[in-house]
C-alpha positions as CSV (number, residue, x, y, z in Angstrom):
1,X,48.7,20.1,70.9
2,X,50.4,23.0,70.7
3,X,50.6,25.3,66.8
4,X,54.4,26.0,65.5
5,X,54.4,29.4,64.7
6,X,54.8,28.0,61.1
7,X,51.2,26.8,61.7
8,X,50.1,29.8,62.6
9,X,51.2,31.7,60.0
10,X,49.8,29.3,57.5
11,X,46.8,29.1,59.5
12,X,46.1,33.2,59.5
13,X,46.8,33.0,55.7
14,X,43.8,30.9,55.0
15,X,41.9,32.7,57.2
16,X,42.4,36.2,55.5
17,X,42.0,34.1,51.9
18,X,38.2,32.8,53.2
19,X,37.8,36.3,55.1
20,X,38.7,38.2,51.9
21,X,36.2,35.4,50.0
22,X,33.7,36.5,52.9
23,X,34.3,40.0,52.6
24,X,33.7,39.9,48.9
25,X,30.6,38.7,49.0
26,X,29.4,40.8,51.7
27,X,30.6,44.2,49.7
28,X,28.7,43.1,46.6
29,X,25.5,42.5,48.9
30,X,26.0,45.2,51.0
31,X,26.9,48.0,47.8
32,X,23.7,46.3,46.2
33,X,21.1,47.1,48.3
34,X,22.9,50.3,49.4
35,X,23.2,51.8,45.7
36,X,20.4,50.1,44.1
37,X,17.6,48.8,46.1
38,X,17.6,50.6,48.8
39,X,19.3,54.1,47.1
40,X,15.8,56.0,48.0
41,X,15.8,54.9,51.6
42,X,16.8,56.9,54.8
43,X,20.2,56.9,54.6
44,X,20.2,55.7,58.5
45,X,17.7,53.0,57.5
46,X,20.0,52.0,54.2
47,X,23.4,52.0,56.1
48,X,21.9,49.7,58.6
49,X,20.0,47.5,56.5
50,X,22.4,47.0,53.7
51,X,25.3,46.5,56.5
52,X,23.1,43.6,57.7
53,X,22.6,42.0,54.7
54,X,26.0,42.2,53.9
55,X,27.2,40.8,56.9
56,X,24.5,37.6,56.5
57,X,25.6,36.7,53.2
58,X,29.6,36.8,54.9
59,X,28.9,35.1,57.3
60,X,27.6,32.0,55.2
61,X,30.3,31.8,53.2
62,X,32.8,32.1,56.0
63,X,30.6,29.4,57.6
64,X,31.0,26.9,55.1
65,X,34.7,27.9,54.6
66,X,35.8,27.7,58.2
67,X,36.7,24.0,58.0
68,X,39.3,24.9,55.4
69,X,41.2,27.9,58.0
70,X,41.2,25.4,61.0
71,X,42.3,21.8,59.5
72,X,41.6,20.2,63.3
73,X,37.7,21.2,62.8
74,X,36.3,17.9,62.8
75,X,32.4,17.0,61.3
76,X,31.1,17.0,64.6
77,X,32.6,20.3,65.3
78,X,31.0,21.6,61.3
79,X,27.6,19.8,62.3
80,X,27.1,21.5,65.6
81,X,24.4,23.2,66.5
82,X,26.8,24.5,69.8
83,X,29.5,25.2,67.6
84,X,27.3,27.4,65.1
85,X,25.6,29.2,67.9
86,X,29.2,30.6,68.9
87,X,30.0,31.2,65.5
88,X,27.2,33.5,65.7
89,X,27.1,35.4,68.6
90,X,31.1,35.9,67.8
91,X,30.0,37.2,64.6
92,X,27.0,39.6,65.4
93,X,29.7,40.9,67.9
94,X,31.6,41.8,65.2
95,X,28.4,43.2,63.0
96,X,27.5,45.0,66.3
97,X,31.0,47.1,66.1
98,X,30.5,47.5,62.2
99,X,27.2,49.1,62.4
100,X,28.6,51.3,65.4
101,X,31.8,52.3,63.4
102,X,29.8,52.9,60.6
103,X,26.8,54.8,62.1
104,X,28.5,56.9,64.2
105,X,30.7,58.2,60.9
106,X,27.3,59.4,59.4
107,X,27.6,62.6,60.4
108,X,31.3,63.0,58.7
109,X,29.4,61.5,55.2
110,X,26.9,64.2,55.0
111,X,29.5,67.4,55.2
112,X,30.0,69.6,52.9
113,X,33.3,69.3,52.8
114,X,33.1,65.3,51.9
115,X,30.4,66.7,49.1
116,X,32.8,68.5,47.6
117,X,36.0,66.2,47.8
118,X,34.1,62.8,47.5
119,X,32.3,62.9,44.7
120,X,31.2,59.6,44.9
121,X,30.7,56.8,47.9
122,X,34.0,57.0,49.4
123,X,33.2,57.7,52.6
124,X,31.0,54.6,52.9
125,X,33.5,52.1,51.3
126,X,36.3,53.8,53.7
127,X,34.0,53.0,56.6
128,X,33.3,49.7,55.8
129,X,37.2,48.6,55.0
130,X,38.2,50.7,58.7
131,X,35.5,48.4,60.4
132,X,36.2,45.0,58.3
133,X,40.0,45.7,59.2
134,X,39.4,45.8,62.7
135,X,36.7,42.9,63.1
136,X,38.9,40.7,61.2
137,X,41.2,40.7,64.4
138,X,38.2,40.5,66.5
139,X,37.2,37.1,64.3
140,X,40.2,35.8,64.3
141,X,41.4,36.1,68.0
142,X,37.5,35.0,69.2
143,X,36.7,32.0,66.9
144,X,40.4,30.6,67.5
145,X,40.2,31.2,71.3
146,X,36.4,30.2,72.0
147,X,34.5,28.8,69.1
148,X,36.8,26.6,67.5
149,X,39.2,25.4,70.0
150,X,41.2,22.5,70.0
């Protein structure tokens, strides 16, 4: 059965409300271990670790969220090991272009010029809203098309 646009619309709202839930929780983790645990770590090391753990606690939430985005998910479809596996690999997709976006910037952080102008962790929470900004279309267009299809 085909979605009115109407549907749509409402259906990319709740998405962005449980991706902005998701993306909370991974921002708290992520700036957690980045400024506290991990604050004397390689920054290389840090960025990737705290990214990941970030991303982990996310994608739970948005996990047990999902059925409220896409109101045709049925239990089966929540209770699927098949289903979660795409879940998954769509998601570390999306991680995988994070830690790219955000690794390859390291260079930019460690400036002078950022030094000077930022004089706190801008450049890591610009980074990290660039690459959440484009995964979320990533997400959205790969979980609707292949993981939870009608």
């Amino acid at each position: 059965m085909k979605q009115s646009k109407s549907e749509i619309i409402r259906e990319i709202i709740r998405f962005l409300i449980v991706g902005g839930i998701a993306t909370i929780v991974d921002y708290i983790v992520f700036y957690t271990f980045n400024l506290v645990i991990l604050k004397n770590v390689d920054i290389t090391l840090n960025l990737f670790i705290s990214t990941t753990l970030g991303f982990l606690a996310g994608l739970l939430v948005n996990w047990f969220l999902q059925k409220f985005v896409y109101k045709y998910i049925d239990e089966s479809q929540t209770k699927s090991k098949k289903v979660f596996m795409k879940f998954v690999v769509v998601s570390v997709i999306g991680l995988g272009i994070t830690q790219l976006g955000i690794l390859l910037a390291e260079p930019i952080y460690n400036t002078y010029y950022w030094t000077i102008i930022i004089t706190f962790d801008f450049w890591k929470l610009f980074m990290k809203c660039l690459m959440t900004c484009i995964v979320l279309v990533f997400n959205y267009v790969c979980r609707k098309l292949f993981v939870f299809k009608k």
